[in-house]
C-alpha positions as CSV (number, residue, x, y, z in Angstrom):
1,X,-11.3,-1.6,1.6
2,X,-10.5,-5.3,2.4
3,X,-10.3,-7.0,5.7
4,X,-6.9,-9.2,6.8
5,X,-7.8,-11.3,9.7
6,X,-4.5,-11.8,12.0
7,X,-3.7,-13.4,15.6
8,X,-6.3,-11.9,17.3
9,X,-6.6,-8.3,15.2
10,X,-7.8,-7.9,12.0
11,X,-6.1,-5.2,9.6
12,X,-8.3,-2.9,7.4
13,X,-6.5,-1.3,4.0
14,X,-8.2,1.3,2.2
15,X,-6.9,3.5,-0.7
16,X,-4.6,4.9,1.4
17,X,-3.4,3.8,4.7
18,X,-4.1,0.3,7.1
19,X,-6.1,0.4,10.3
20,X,-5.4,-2.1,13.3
21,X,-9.0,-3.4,14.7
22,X,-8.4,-5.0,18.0
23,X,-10.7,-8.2,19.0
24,X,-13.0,-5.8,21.1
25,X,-13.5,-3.8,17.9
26,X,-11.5,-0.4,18.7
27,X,-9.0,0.9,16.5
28,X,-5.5,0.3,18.1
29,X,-3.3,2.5,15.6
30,X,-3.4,3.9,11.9
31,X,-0.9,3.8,9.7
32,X,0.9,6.9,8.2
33,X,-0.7,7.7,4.4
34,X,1.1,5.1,2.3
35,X,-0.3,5.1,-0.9
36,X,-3.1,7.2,-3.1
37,X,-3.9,4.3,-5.4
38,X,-4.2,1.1,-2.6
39,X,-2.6,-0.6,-0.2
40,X,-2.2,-4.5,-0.2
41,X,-1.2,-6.7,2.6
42,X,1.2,-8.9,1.0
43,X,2.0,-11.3,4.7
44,X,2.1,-10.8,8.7
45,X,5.0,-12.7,10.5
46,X,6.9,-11.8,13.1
47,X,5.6,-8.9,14.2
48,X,6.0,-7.5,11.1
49,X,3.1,-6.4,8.1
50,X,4.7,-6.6,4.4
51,X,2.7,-5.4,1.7
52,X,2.4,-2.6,-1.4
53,X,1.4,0.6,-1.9
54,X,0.6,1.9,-4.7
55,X,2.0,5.3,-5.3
56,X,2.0,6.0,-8.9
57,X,-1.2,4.5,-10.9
58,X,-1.1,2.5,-12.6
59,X,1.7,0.5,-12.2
60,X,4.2,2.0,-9.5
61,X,3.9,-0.3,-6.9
62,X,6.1,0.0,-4.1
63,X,7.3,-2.0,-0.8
64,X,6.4,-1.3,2.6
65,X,7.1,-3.3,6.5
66,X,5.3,-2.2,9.4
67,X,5.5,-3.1,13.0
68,X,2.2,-4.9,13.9
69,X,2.0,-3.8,17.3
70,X,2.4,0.0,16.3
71,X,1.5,1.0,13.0
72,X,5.2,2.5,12.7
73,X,6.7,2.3,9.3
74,X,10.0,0.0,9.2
75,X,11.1,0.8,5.4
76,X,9.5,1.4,2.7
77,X,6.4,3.5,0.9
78,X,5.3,6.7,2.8
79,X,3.4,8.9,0.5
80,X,3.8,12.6,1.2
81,X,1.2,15.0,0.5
82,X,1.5,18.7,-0.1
């Protein structure tokens, strides 16, 4: 898990998915399952959370956005499980 410290939130990646921690320390949203092999936060602008999931070890990275204020996934990795 690593931390990613934002305007006021901080974002939490695990091996999997990202969890929004508001300032007061409750969990505002969490992501859809992106990845089964890690998830890194690439940048936060706009709004918007850019990073890489990795879906494939070990070396199939792929692309994901996400809106900031809700977790939703703009384009990108979303790992389906069976």
């Amino acid at each position: 898990m690593r931390f990613y410290e934002a305007d006021g939130y901080l974002l939490a990646t695990s091996g999997a998915d990202i969890t929004r921690i508001s300032s007061d320390g409750t969990i505002a949203w969490q992501s859809a399952t992106l990845a089964i092999d890690g998830v890194i936060i690439e940048r936060i602008a706009d709004g918007v959370i850019h990073g890489w999931a990795g879906v494939d070890p070990p070396d199939d990275w792929r692309p994901f956005v996400i809106a900031a204020k809700t977790g939703a996934i703009i384009e990108g990795a979303k790992l389906t499980i069976d």
